[in-house]
N, C-alpha and C positions, 0 to 999 in steps of 0.2 A: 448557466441556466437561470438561475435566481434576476439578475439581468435582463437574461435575453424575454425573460415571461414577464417584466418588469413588476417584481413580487415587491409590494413594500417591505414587510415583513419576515421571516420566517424560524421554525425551530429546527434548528441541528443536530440531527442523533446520528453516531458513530458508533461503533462496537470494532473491538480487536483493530485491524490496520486501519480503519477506516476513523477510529476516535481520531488518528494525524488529520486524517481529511476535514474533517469538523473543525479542530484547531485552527488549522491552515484557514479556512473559509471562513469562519469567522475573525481570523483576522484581513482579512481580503475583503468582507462588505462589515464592518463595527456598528454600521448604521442601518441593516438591515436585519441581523440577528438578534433575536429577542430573547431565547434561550437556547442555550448547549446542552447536550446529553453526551459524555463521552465515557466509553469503556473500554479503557486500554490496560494493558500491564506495563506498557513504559511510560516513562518518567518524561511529557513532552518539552518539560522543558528541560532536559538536562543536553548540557553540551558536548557534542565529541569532538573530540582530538584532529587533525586533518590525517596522523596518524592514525587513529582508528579506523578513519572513514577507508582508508586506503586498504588498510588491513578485512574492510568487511565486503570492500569490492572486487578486491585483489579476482576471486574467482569468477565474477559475471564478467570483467574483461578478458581473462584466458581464454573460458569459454560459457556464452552464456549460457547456452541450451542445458548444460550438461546443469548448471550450477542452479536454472530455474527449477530442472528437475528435481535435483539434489531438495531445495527448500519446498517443493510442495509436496514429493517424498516424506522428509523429515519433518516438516512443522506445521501442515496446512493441517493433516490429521490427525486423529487416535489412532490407536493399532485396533480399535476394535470398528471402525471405518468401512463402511461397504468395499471391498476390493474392484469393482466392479464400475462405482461410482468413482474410487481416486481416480482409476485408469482413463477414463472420461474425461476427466477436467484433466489428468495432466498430458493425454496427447491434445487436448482443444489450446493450452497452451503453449508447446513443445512449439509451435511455426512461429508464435513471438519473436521480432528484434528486439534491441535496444532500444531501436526510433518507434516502434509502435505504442497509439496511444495507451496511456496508462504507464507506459513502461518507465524505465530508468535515461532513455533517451542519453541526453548532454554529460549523464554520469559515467557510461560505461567506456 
């Protein structure tokens, strides 16, 4: 996008999964980004194991639908979360593949 609107410049704000996104991006234009905002609870630069990787994908390969459920169930929300609003975003999700965009693609 930054590109395609041919932005000199720009600043990068991320919150929760999206702090990766920022990282990633600004390492992908270094000459475009003038400042980062990222707020994440992981460590982006820590490394995993090929080991671990396998072990935290292990379930979106079995089955994905069941496993997207499972993490937007368990971690997208609070328990105190409109029930009404989770059920929304997680059937607007549930028809996601692997190959669609955003998704995990070439991982699963």
């Amino acid at each position: 996008m930054v590109q395609a609107l041919n932005l000199k410049k720009v600043i990068l704000i991320g919150h929760s999964m999206g702090g990766l996104v920022v990282v990633e991006a600004a390492r992908l234009l270094p000459s475009r980004s003038s400042d980062r905002s990222v707020d994440t609870l992981l460590n982006v630069e820590q490394k995993f194991t090929r080991e671990q990787f396998e072990l935290f994908m292990a379930p979106m390969r079995q089955n994905f639908k069941k496993a997207t459920e499972d993490f937007l169930r368990n971690w997208m929300f609070t328990p105190k979360s409109d029930p009404a609003l989770v059920e929304k975003i997680v059937i607007r999700w549930l028809p996601l593949t692997p190959d669609s965009p955003g998704c995990l693609g070439k991982y699963v």
